[in-house]
TORMI-347162 format. One record per residue (C-alpha): residue number from 1; residue in three letters; chain; x, y, z. Coordinates in Angstrom, 2 decimals, padded with zeros to 5 digits, always signed. Layout:
- vonu,keza,mitor,xx,yy,zz
- NUM,Ala,A,X,Y,Z
...
This chain:
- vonu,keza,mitor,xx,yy,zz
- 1,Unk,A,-018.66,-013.06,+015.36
- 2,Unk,A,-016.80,-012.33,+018.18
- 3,Unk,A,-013.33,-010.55,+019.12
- 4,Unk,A,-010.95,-011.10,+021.60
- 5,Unk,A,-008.16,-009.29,+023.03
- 6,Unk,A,-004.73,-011.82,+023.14
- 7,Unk,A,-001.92,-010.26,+025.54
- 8,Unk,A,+000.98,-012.74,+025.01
- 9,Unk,A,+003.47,-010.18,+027.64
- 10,Unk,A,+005.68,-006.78,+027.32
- 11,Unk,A,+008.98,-006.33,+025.69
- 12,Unk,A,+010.69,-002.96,+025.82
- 13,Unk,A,+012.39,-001.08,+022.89
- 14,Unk,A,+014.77,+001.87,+022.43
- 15,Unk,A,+012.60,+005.28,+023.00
- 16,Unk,A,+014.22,+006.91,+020.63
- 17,Unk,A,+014.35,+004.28,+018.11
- 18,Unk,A,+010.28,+004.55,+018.71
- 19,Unk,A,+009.60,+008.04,+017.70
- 20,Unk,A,+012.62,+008.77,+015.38
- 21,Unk,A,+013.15,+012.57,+015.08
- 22,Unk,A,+011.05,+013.78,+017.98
- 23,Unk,A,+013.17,+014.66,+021.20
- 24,Unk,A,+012.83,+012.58,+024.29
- 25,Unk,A,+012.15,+015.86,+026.20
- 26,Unk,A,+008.35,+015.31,+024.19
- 27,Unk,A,+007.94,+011.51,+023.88
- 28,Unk,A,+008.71,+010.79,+027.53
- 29,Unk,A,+005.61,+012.90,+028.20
- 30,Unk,A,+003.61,+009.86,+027.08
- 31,Unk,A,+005.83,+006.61,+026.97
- 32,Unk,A,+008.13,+006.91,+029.51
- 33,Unk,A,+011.54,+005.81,+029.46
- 34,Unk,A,+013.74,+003.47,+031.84
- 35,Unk,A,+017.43,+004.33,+032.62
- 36,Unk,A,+018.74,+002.95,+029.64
- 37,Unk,A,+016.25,+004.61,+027.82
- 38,Unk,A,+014.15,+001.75,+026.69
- 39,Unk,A,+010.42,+002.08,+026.75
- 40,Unk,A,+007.50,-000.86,+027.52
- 41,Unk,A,+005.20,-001.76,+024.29
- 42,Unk,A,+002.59,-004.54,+023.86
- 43,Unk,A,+002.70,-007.30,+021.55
- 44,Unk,A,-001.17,-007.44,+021.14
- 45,Unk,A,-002.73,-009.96,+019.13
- 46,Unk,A,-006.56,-010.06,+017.91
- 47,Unk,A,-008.79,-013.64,+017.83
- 48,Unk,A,-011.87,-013.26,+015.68
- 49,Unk,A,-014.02,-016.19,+017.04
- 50,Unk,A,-016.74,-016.64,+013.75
- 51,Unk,A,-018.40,-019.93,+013.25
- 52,Unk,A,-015.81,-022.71,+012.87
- 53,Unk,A,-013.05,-020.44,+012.04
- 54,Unk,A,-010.96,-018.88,+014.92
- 55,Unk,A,-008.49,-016.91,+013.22
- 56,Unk,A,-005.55,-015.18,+015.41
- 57,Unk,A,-003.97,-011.84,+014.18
- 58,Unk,A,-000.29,-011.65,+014.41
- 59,Unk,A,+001.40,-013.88,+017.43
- 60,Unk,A,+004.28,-012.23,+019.24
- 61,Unk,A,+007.71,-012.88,+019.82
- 62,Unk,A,+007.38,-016.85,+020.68
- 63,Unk,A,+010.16,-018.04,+023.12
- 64,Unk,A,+012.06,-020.16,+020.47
- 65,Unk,A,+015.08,-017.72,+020.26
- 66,Unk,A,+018.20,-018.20,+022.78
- 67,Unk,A,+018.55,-016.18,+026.35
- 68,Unk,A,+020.87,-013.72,+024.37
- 69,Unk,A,+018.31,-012.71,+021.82
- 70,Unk,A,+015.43,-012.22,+023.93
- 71,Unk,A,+017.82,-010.39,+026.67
- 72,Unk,A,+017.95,-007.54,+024.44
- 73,Unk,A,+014.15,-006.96,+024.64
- 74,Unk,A,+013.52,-007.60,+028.33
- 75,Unk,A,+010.20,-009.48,+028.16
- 76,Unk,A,+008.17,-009.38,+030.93
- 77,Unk,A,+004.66,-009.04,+032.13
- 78,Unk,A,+002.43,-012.62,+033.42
- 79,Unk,A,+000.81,-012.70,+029.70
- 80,Unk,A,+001.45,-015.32,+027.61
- 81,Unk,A,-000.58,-016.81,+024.16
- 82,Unk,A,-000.72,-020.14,+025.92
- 83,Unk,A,-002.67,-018.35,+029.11
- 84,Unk,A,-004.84,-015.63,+027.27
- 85,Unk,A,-006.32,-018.56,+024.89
- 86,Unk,A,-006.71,-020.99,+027.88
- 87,Unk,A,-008.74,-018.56,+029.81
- 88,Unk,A,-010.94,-018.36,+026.13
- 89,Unk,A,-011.54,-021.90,+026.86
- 90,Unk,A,-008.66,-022.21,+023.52
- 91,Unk,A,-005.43,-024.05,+022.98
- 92,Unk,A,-003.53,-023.85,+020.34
- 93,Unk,A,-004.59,-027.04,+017.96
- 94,Unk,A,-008.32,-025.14,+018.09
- 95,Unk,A,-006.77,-022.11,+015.51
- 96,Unk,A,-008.23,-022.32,+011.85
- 97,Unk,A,-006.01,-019.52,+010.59
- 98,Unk,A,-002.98,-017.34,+011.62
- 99,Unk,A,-003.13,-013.87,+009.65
- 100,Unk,A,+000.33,-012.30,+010.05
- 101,Unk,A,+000.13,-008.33,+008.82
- 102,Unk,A,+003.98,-008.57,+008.36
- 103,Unk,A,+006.94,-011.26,+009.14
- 104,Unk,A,+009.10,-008.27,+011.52
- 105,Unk,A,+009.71,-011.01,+014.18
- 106,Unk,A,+007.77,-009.29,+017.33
- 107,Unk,A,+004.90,-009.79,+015.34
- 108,Unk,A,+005.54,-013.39,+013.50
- 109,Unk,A,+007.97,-015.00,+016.36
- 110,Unk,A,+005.20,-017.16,+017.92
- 111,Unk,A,+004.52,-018.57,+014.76
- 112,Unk,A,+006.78,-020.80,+015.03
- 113,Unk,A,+008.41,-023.30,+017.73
- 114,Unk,A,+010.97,-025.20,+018.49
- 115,Unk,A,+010.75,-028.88,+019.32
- 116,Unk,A,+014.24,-030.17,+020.10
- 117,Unk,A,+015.85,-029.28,+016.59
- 118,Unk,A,+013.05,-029.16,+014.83
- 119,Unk,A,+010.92,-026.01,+014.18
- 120,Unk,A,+007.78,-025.99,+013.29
- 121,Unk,A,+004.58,-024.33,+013.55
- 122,Unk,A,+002.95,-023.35,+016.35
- 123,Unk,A,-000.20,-023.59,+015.32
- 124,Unk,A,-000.45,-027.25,+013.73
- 125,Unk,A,-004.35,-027.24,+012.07
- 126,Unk,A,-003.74,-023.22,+010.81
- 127,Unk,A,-003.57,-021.68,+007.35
- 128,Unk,A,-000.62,-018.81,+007.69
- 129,Unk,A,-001.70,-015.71,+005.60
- 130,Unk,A,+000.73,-013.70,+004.13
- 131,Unk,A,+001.06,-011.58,+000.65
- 132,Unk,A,+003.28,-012.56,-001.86
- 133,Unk,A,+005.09,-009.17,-002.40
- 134,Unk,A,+005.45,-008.75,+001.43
- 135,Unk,A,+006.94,-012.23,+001.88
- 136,Unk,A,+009.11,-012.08,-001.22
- 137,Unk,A,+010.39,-008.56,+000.80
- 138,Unk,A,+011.12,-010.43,+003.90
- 139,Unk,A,+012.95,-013.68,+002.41
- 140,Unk,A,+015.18,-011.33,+000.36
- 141,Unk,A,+015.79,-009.08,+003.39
- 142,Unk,A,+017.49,-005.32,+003.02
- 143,Unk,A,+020.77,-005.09,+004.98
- 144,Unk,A,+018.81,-002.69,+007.33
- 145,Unk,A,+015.66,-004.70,+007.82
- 146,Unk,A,+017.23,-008.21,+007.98
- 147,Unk,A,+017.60,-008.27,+011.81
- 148,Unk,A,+013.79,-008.10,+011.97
- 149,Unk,A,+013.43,-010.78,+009.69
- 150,Unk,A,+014.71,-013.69,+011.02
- 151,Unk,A,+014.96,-016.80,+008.48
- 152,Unk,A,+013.55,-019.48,+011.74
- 153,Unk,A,+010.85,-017.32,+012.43
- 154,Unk,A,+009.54,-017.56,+008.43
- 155,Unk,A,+010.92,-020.27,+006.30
- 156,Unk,A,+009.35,-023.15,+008.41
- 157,Unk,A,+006.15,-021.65,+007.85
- 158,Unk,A,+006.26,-022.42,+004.30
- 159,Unk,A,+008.26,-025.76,+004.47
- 160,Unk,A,+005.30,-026.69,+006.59
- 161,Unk,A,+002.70,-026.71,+003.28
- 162,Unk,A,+000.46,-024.28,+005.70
- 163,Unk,A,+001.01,-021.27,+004.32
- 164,Unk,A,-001.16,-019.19,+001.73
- 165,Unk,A,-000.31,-015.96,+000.15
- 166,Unk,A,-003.46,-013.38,+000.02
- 167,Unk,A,-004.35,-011.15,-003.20
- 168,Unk,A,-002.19,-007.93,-002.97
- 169,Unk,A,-005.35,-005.94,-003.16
- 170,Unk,A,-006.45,-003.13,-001.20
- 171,Unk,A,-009.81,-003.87,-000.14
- 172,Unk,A,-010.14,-007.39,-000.44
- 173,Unk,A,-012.14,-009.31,+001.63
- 174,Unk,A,-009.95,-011.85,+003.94
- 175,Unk,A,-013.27,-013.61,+005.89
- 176,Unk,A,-016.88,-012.20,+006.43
- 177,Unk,A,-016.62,-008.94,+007.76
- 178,Unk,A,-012.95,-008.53,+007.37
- 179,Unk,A,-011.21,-006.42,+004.74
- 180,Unk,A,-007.12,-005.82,+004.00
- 181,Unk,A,-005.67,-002.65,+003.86
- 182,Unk,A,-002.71,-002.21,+002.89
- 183,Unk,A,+000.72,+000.10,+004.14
- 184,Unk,A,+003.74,+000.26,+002.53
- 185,Unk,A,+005.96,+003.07,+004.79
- 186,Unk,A,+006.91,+001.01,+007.72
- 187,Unk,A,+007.78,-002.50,+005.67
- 188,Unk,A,+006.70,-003.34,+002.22
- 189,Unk,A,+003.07,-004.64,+001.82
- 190,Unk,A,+002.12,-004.79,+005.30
- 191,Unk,A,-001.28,-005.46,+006.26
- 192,Unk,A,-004.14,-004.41,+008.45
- 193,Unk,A,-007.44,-006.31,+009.16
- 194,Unk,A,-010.49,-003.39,+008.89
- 195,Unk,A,-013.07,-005.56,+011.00
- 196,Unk,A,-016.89,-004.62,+010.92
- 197,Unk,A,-018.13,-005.94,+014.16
- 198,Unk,A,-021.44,-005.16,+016.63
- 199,Unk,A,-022.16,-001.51,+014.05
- 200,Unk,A,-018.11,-000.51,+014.76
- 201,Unk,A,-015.07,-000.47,+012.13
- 202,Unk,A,-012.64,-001.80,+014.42
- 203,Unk,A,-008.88,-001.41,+012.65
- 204,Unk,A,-006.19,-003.50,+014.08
- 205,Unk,A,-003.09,-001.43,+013.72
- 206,Unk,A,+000.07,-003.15,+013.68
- 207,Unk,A,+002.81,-000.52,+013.18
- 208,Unk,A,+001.32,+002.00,+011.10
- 209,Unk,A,+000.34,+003.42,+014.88
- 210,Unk,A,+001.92,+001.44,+017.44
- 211,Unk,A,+000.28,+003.43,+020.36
- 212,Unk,A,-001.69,+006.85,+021.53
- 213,Unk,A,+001.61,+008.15,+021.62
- 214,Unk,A,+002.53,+007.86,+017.80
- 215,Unk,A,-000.57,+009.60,+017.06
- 216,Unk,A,+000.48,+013.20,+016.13
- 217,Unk,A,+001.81,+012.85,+012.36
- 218,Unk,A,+005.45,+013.82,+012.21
- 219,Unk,A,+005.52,+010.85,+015.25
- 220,Unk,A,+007.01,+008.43,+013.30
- 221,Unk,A,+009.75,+005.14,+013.64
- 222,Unk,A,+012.87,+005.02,+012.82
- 223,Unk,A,+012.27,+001.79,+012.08
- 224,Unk,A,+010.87,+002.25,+009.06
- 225,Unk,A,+011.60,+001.67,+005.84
- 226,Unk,A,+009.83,+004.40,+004.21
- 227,Unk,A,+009.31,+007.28,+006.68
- 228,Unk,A,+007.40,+010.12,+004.10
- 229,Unk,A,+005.37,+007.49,+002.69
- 230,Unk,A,+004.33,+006.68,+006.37
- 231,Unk,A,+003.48,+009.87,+006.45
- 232,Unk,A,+001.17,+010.42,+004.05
- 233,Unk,A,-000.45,+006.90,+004.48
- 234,Unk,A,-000.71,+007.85,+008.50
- 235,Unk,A,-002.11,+011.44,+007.49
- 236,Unk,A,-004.72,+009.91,+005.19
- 237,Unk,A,-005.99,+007.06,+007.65
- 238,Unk,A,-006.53,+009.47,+010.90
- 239,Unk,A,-008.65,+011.87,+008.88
- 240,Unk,A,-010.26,+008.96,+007.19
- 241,Unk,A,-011.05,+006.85,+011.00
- 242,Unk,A,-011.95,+010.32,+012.06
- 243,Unk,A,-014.83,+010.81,+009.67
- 244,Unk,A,-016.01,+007.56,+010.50
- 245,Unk,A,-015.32,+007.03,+014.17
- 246,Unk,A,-012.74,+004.11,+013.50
- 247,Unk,A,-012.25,+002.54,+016.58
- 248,Unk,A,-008.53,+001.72,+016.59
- 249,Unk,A,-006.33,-001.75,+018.04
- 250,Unk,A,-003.27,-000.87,+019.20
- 251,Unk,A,-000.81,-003.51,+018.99
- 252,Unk,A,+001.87,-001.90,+021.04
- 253,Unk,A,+000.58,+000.19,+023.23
- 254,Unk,A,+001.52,-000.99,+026.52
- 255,Unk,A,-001.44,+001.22,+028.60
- 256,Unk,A,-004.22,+001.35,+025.72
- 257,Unk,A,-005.87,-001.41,+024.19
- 258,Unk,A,-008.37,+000.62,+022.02
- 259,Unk,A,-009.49,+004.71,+020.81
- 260,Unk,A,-011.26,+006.29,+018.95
- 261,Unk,A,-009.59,+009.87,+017.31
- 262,Unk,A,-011.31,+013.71,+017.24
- 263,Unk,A,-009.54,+016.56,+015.19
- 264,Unk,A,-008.41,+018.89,+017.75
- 265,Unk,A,-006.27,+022.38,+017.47
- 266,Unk,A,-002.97,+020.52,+017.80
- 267,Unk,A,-004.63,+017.57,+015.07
- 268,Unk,A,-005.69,+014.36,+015.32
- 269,Unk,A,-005.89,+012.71,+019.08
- 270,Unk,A,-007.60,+010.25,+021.08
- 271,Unk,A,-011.13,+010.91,+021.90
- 272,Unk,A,-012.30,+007.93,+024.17
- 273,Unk,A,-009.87,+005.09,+025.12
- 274,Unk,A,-011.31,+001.78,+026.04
- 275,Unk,A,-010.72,-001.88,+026.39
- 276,Unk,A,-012.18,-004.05,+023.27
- 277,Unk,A,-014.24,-006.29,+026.00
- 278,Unk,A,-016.11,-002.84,+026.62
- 279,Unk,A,-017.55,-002.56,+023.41
């Protein structure tokens, strides 16, 4: 097996939007804001390279949406999926299986393209992974969450006949050395690959921690859904990766690509932070 690290560019998001209750005054200390307060995240995505199966975790915000749309996040940066598979020696057609950990469209955008009026998927020889409770959540959208779900971005996946839901199981085993946990505080069902690779737990994050920032515990969205159950479930998985020196992927952090945590006098930080190619 092998991992690789798939930058496909920067957005930027509302600060405070990012940390919910916690003042700018102690946020800024970390993710710095721009004049109209909006801060610079990732859109990470993970490629686990294992025999004939290349499987790519999550996919960023695609380009299929109009200038007006994507205005309001300011993408930027020279990454692209396109580039960071082609200097893999990967296109696109060479992807076995796209595992989305949950169908919020800066995560689930690049699964799908458009091709005059058609859309379809992106990634034409893939099974698409979803759970059934988590897609069920997303097609029947909340009128707070709906703007994150966006019906082009999903439906076309399964009119396609490539998409497959995944036991709603905590634990289960998605692929040789890679298990499904489960959060439910930021969306419902989301999930997050727990990889065993070269004597590490790697965990790929998605946004129960979107960065080093997020990592004290009252450091929590206001984008989600469930903010005290993110609590608890954040609480229980930084004293559980801390007993056993989890090495963490961070999504959206626009600096760090990977840590590790210690317990310190002011809780749980980051210990060393690293770039997955270094392991």
């Amino acid at each position: 097996m092998k991992l690789h690290t798939i930058e496909t560019g920067l957005f930027k998001l509302d600060g405070g939007a990012m940390f919910g209750v916690v003042p700018k005054t102690i946020w800024q200390k970390t993710n710095p804001a721009d004049d109209n307060n909006l801060c610079t995240w990732a859109m990470r995505c993970l490629l686990i390279e294992d025999g004939d199966r290349l499987t790519l975790i999550d996919t960023g915000i695609g380009d299929k949406q109009d200038s007006k749309f994507l205005g309001h996040y300011h993408l930027h940066g020279e990454d692209s999926m396109d580039k960071s598979l082609a200097a893999l020696g990967f296109n696109r057609s060479d992807i076995t299986d796209v595992f989305l950990t949950h169908l919020h469209f800066d995560h689930c955008g690049g699964a799908i393209v458009r091709d005059g009026e058609k859309l379809k998927p992106a990634f034409e020889r893939a099974t698409y992974w979803s759970n059934e409770k988590h897609w069920d959540w997303a097609v029947h959208p909340n009128d707070r969450e709906k703007a994150s779900f966006l019906k082009e971005n999903i439906l076309p996946i399964q009119e396609s006949g490539q998409l497959q839901f995944v036991p709603d199981e905590e634990g289960r085993t998605f692929q040789d050395n890679v298990k499904i946990r489960f959060a439910y505080g930021h969306t419902d069902a989301m999930m997050l690959p727990q990889i065993s690779y070269k004597g590490h737990t790697i965990v790929y994050m998605a946004d129960l921690l979107p960065s080093v920032g997020h990592l004290p515990i009252p450091y929590v969205m206001a984008y989600d859904m469930f903010p005290l159950k993110t609590l608890v479930e954040k609480k229980a998985f930084l004293e559980e990766a801390v007993a056993n020196n989890y090495i963490l992927f961070l999504e959206h952090d626009g600096v760090n690509e990977c840590c590790t945590l210690q317990e310190t006098e002011k809780g749980v930080r980051a210990k060393e932070i690293f770039k997955l190619s270094d392991l």
